[in-house]
Biopython code that builds the backbone (N, CA, C, O; Angstrom):
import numpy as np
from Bio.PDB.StructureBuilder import StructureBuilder

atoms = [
    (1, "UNK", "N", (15.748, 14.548, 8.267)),
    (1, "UNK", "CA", (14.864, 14.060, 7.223)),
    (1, "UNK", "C", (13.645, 13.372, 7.857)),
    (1, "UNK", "O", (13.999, 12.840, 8.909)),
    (2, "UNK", "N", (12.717, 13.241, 7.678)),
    (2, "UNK", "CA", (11.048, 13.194, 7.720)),
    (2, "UNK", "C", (11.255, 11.510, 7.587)),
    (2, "UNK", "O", (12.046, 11.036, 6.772)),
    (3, "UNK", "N", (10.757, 11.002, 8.142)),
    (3, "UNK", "CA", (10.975, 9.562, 8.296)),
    (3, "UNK", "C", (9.394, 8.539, 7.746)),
    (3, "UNK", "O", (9.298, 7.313, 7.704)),
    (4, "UNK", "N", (8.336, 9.581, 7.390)),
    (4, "UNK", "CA", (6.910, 9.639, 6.937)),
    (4, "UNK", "C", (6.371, 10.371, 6.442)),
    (4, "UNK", "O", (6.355, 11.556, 6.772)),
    (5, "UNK", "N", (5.617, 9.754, 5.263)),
    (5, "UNK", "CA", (4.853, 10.878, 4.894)),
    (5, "UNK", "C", (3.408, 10.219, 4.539)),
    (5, "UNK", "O", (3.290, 9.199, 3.860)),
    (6, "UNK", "N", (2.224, 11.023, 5.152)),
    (6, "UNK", "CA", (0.403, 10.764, 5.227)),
    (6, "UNK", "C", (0.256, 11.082, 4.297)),
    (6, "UNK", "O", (1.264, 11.652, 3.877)),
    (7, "UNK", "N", (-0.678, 11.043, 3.476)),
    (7, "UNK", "CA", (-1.766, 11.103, 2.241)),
    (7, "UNK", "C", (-2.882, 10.607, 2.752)),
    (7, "UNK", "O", (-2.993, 9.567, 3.401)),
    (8, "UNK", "N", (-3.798, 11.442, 2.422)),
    (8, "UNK", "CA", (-5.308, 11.423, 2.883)),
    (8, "UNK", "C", (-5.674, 9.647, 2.030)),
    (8, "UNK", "O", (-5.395, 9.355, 0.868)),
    (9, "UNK", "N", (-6.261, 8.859, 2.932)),
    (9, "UNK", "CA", (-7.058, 7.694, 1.896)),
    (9, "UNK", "C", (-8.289, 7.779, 1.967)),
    (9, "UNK", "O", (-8.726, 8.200, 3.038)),
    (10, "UNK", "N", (-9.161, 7.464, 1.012)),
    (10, "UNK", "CA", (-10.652, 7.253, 0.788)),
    (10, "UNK", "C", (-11.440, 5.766, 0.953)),
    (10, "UNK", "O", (-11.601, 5.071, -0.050)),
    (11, "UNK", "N", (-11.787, 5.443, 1.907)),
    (11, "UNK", "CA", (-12.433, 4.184, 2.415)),
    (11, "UNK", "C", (-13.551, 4.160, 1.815)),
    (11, "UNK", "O", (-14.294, 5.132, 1.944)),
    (12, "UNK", "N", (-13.853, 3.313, 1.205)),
    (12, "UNK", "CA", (-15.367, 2.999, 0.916)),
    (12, "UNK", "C", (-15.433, 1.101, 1.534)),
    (12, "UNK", "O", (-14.614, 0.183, 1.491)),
    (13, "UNK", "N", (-16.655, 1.210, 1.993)),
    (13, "UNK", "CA", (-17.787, 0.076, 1.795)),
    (13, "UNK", "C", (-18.583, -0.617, 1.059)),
    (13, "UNK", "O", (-19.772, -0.305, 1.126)),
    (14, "UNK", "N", (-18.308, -1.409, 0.420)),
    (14, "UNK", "CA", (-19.710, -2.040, -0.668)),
    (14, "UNK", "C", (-20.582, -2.900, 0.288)),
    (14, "UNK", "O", (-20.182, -3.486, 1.294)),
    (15, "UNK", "N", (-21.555, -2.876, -0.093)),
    (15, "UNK", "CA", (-22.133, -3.476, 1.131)),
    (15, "UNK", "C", (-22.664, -4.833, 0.078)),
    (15, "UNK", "O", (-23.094, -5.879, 0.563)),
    (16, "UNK", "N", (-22.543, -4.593, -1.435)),
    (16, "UNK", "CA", (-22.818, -5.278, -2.889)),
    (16, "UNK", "C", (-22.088, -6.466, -3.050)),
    (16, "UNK", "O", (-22.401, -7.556, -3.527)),
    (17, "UNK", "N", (-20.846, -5.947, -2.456)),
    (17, "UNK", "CA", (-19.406, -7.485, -2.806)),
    (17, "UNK", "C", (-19.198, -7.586, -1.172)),
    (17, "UNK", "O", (-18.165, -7.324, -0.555)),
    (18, "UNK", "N", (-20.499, -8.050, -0.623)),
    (18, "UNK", "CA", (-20.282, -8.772, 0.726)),
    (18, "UNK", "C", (-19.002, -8.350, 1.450)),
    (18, "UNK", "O", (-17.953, -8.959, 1.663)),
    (19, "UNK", "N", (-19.493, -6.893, 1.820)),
    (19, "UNK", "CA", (-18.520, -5.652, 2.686)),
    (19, "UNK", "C", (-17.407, -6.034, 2.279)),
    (19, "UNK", "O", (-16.753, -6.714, 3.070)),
    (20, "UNK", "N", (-16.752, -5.700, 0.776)),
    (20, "UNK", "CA", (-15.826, -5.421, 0.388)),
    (20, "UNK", "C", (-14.930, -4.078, 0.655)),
    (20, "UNK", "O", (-15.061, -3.353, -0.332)),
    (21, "UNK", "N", (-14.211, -3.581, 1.464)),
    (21, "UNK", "CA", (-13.559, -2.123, 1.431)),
    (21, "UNK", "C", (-12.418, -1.970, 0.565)),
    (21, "UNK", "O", (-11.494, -2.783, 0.569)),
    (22, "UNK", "N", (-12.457, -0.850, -0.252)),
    (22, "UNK", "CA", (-11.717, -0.519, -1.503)),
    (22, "UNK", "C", (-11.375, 0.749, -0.220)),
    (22, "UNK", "O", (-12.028, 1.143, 0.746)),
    (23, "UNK", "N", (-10.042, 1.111, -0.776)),
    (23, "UNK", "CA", (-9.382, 2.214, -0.291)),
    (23, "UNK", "C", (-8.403, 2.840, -1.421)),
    (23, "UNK", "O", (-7.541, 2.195, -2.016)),
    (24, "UNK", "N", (-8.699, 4.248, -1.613)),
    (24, "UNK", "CA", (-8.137, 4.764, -2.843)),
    (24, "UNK", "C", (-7.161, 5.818, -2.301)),
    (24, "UNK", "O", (-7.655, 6.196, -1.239)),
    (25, "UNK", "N", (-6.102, 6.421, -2.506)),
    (25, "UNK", "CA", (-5.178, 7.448, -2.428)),
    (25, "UNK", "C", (-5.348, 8.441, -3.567)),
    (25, "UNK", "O", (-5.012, 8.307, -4.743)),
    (26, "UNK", "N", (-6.012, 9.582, -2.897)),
    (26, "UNK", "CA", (-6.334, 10.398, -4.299)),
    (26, "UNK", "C", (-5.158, 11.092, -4.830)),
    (26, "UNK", "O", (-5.070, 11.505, -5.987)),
    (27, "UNK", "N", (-4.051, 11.222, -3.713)),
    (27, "UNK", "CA", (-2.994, 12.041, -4.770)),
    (27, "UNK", "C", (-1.603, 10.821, -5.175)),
    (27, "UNK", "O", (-0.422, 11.139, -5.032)),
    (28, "UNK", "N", (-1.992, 9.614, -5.621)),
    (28, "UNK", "CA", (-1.215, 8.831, -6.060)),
    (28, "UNK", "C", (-2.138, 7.867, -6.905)),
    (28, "UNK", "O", (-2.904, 6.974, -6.544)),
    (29, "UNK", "N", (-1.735, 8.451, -8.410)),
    (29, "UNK", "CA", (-2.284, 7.579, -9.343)),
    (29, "UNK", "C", (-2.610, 6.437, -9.066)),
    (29, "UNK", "O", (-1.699, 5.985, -8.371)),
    (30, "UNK", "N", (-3.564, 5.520, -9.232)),
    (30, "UNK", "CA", (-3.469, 3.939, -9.266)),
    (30, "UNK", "C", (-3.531, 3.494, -8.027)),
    (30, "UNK", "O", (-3.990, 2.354, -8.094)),
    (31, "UNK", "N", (-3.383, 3.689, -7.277)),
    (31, "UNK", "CA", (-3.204, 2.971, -5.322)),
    (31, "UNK", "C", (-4.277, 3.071, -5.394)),
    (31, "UNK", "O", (-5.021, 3.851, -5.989)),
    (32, "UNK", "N", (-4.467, 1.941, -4.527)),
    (32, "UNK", "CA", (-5.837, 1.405, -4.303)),
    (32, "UNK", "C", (-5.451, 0.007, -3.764)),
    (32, "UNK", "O", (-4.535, -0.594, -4.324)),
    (33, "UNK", "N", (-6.089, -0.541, -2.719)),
    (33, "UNK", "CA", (-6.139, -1.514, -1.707)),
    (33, "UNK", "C", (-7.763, -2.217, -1.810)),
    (33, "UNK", "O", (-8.719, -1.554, -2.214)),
    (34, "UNK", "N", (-7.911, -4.110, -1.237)),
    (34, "UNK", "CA", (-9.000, -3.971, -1.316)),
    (34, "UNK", "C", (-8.814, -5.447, -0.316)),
    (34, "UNK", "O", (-7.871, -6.204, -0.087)),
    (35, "UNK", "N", (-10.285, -5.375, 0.125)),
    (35, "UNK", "CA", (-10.181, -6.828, 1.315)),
    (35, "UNK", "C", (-11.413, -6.905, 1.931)),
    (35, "UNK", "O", (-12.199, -5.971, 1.779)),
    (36, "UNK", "N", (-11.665, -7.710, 2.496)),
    (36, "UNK", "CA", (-12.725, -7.657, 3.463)),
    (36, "UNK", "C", (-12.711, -7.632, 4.845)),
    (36, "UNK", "O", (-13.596, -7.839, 5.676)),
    (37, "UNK", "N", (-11.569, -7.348, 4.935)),
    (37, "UNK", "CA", (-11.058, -6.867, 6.492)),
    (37, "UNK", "C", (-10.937, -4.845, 5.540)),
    (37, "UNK", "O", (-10.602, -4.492, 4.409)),
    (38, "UNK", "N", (-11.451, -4.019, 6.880)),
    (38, "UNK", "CA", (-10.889, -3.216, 6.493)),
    (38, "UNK", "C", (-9.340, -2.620, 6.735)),
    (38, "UNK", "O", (-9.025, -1.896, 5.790)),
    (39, "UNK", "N", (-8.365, -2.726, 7.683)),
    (39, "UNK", "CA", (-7.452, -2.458, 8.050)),
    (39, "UNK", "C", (-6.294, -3.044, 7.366)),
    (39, "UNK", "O", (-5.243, -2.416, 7.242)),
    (40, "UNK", "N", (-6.546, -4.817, 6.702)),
    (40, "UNK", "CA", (-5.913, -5.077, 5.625)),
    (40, "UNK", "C", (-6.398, -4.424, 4.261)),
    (40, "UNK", "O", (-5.652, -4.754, 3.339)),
    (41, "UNK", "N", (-7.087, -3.871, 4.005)),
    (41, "UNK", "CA", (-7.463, -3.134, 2.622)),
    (41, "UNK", "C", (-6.718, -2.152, 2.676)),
    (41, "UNK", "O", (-6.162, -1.743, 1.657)),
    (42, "UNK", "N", (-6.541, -1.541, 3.931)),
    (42, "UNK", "CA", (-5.901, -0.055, 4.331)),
    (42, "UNK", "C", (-4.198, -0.614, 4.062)),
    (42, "UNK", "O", (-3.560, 0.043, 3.240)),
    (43, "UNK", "N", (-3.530, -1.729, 4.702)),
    (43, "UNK", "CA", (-2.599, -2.121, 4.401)),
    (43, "UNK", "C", (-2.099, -2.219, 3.069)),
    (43, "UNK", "O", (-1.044, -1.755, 2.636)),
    (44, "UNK", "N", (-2.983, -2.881, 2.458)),
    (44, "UNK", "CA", (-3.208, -3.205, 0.879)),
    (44, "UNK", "C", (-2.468, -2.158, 0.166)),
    (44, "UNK", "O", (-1.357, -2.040, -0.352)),
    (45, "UNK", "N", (-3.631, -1.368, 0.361)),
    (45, "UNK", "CA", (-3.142, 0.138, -0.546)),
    (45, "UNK", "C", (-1.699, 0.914, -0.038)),
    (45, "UNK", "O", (-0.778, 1.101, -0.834)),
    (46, "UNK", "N", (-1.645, 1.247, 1.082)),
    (46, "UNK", "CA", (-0.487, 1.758, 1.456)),
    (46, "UNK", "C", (0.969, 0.900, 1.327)),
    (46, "UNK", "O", (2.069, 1.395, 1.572)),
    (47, "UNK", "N", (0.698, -0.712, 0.818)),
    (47, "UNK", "CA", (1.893, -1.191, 0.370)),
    (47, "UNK", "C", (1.772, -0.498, -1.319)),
    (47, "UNK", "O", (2.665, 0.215, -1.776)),
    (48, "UNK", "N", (0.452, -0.878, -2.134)),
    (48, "UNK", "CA", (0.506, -0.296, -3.313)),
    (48, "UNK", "C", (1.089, 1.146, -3.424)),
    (48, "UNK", "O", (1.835, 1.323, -4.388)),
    (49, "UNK", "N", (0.861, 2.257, -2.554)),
    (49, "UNK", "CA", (1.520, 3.332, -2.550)),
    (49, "UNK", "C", (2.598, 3.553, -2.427)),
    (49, "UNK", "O", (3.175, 4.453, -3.038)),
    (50, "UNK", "N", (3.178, 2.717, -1.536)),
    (50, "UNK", "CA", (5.055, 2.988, -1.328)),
    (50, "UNK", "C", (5.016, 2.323, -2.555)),
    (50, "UNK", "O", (4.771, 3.219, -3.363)),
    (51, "UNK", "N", (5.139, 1.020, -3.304)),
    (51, "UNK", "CA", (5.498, 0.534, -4.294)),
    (51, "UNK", "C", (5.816, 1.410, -5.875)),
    (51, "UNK", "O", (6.696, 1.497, -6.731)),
    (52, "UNK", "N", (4.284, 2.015, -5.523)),
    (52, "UNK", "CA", (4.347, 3.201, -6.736)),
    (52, "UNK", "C", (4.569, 4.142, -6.778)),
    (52, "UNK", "O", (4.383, 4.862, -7.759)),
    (53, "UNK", "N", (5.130, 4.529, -5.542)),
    (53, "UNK", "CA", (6.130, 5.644, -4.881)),
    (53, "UNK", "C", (7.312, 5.607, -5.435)),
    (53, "UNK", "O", (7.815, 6.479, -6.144)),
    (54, "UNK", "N", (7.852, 4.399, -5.052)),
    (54, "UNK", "CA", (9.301, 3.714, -5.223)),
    (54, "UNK", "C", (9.492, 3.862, -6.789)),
    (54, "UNK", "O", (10.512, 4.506, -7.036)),
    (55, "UNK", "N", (8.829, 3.468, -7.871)),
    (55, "UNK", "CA", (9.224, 4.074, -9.299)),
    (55, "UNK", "C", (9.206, 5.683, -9.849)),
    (55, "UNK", "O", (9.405, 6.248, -10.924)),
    (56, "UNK", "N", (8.864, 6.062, -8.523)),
    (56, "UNK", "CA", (8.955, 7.736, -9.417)),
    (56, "UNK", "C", (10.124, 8.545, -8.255)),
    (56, "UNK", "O", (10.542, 8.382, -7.109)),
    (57, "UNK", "N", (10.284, 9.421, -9.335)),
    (57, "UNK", "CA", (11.213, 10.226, -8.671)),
    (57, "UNK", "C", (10.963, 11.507, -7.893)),
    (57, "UNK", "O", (11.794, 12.415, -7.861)),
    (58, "UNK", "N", (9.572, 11.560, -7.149)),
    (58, "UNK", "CA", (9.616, 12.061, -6.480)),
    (58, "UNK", "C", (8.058, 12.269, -6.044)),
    (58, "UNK", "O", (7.251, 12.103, -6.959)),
    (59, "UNK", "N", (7.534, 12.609, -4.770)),
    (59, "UNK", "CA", (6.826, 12.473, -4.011)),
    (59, "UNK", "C", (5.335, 13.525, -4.236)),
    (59, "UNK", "O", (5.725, 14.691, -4.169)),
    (60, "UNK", "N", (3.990, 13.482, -4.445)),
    (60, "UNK", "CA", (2.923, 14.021, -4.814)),
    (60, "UNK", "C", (2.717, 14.869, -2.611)),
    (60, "UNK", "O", (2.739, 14.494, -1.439)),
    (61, "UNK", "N", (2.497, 16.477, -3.713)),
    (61, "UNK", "CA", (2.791, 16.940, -2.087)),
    (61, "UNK", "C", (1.186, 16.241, -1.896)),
    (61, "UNK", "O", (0.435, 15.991, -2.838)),
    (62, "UNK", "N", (0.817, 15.952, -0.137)),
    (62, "UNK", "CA", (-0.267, 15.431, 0.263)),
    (62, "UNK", "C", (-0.960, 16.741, 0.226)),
    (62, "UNK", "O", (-0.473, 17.869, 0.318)),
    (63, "UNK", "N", (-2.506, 16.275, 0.035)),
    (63, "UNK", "CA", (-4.363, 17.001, -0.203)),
    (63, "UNK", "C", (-4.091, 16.979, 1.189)),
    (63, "UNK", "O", (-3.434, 16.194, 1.873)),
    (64, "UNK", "N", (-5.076, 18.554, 1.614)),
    (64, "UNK", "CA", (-5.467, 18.505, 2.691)),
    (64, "UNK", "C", (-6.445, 17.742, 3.154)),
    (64, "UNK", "O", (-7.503, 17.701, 2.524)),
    (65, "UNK", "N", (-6.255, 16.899, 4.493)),
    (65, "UNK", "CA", (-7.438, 15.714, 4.467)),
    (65, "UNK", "C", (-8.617, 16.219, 4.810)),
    (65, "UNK", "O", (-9.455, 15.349, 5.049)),
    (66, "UNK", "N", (-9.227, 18.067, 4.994)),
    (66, "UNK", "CA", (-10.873, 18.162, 5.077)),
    (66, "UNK", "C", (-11.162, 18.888, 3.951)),
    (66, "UNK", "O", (-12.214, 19.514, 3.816)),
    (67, "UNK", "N", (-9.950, 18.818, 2.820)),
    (67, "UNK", "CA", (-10.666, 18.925, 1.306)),
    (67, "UNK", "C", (-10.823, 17.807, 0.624)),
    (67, "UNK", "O", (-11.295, 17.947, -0.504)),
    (68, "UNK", "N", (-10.514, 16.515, 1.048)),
    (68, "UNK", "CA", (-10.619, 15.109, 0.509)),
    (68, "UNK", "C", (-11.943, 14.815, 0.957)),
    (68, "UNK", "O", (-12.960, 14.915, 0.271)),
    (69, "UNK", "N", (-11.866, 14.413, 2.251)),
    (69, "UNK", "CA", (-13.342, 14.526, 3.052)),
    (69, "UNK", "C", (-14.140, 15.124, 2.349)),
    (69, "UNK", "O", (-15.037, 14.411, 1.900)),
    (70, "UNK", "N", (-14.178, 16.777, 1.913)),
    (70, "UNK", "CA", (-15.415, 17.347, 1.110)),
    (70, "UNK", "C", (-15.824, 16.928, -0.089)),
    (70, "UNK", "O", (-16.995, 17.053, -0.449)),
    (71, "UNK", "N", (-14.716, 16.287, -0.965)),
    (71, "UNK", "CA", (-14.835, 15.664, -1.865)),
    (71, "UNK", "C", (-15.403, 14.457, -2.304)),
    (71, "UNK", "O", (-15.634, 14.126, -3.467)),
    (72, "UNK", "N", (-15.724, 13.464, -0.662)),
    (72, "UNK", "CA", (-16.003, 12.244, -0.395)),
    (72, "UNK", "C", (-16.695, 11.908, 0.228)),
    (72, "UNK", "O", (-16.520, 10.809, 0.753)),
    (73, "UNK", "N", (-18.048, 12.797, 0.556)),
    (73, "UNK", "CA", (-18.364, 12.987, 1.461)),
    (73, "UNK", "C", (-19.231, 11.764, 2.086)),
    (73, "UNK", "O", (-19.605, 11.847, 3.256)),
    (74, "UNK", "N", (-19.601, 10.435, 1.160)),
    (74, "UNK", "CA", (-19.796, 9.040, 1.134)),
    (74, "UNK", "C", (-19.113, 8.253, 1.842)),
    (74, "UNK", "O", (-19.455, 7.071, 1.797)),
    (75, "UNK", "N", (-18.010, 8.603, 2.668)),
    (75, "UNK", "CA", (-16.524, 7.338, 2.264)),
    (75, "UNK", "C", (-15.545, 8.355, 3.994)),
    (75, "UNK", "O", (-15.577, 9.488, 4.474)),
    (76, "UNK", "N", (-14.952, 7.253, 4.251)),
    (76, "UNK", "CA", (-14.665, 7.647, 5.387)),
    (76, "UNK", "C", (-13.157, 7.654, 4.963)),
    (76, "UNK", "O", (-12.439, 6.792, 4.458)),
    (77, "UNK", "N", (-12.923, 9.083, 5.396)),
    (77, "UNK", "CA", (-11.769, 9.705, 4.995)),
    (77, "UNK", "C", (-10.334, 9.946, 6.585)),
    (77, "UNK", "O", (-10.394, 10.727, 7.535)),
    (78, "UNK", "N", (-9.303, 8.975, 6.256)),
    (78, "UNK", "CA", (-8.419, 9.401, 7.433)),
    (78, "UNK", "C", (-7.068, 9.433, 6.368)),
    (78, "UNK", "O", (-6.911, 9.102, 5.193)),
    (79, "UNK", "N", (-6.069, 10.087, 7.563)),
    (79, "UNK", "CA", (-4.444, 9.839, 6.888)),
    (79, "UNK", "C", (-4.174, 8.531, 7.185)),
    (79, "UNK", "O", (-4.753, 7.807, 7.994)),
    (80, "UNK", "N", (-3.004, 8.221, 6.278)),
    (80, "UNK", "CA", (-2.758, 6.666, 5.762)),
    (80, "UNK", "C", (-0.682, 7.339, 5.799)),
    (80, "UNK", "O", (-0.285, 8.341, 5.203)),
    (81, "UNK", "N", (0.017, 6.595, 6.483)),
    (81, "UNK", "CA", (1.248, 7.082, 7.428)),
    (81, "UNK", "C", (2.280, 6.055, 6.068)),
    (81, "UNK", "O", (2.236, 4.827, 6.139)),
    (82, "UNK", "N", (2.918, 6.573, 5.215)),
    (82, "UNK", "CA", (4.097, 5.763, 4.553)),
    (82, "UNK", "C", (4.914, 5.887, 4.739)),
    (82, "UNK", "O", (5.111, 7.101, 4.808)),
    (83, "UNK", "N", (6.185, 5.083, 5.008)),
    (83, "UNK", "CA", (7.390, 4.809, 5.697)),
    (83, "UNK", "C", (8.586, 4.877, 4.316)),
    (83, "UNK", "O", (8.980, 3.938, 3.625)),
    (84, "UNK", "N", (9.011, 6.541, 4.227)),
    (84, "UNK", "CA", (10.012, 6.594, 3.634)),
    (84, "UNK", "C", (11.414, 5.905, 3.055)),
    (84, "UNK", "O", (12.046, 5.834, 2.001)),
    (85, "UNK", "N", (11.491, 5.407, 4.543)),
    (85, "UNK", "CA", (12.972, 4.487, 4.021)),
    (85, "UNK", "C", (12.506, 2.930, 3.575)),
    (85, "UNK", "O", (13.347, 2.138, 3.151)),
    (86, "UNK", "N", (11.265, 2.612, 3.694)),
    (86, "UNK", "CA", (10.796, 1.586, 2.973)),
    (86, "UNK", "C", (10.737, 1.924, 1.626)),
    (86, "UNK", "O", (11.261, 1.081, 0.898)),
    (87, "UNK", "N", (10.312, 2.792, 1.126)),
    (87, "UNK", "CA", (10.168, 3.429, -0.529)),
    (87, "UNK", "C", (11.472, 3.682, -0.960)),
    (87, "UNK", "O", (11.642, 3.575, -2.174)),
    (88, "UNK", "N", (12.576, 4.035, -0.178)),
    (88, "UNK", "CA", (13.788, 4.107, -0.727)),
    (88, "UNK", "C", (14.484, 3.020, -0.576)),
    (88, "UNK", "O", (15.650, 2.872, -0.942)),
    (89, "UNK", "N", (13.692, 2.095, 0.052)),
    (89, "UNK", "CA", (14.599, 0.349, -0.024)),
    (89, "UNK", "C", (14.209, -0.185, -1.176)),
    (89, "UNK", "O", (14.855, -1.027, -1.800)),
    (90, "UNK", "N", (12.859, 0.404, -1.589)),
    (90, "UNK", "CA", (12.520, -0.103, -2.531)),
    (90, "UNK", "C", (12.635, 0.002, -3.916)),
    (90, "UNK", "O", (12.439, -0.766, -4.858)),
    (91, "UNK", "N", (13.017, 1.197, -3.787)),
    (91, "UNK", "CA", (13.743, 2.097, -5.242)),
    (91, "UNK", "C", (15.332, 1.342, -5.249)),
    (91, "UNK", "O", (15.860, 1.059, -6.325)),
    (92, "UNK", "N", (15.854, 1.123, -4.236)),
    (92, "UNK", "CA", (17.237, 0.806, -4.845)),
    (92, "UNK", "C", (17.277, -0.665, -5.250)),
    (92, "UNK", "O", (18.188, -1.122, -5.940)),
    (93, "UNK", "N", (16.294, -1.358, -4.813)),
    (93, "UNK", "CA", (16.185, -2.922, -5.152)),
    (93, "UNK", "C", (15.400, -2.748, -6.839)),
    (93, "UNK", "O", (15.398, -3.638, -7.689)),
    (94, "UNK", "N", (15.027, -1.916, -6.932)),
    (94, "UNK", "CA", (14.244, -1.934, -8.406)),
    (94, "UNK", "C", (15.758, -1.014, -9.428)),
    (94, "UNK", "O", (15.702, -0.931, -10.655)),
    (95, "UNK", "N", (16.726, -0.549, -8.769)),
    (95, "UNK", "CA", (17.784, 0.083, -9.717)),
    (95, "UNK", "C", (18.985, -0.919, -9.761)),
    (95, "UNK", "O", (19.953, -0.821, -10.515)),
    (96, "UNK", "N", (18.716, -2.127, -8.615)),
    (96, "UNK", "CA", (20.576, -2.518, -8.419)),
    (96, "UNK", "C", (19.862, -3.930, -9.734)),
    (96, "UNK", "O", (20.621, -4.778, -10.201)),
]
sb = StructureBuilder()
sb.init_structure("model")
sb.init_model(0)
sb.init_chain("A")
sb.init_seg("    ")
for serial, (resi, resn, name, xyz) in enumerate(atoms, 1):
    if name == "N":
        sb.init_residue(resn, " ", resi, " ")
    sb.init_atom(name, np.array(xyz, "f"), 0.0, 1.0, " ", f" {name:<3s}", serial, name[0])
structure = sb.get_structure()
């Protein structure tokens, strides 16, 4: 069993809310991270993603990340690495 699974994230910059970075997960509803560090924004979201991982029953296959990129072409686009057996620690603490 696969011990991770990437999803492309979408980084943006505001340069408006005093370099605020928002980071969005396009194939997981709602995730989204935000900070003024960027690497905690990146954290941010990828806890929001396992979290909202953890209520569904099952996993959005990942976008290829240079059709996200084409899509984004503003916004600096990398994979974002989620830790499976964290999402399934987290599903059973939300069922017991």
């Amino acid at each position: 069993m696969e011990k991770t699974i990437d999803y492309p994230c979408v980084i943006f910059k505001s340069n408006a809310n005093n370099g605020v970075y928002t980071v969005n997960v396009p194939d997981v509803n709602g995730a989204v991270g935000k900070d003024s560090d960027e690497e905690k924004s990146i954290q941010n979201a990828t806890d929001d993603t396992e979290t909202i991982l953890s209520h569904s029953g099952s996993y959005p296959t990942p976008s290829d990340l240079s059709s996200i990129a084409r899509e984004f072409p503003q916004a600096e686009v990398r994979l974002m690495s989620l830790d499976l057996a964290r999402i399934v620690a987290l599903r059973k603490k939300l069922n017991s």
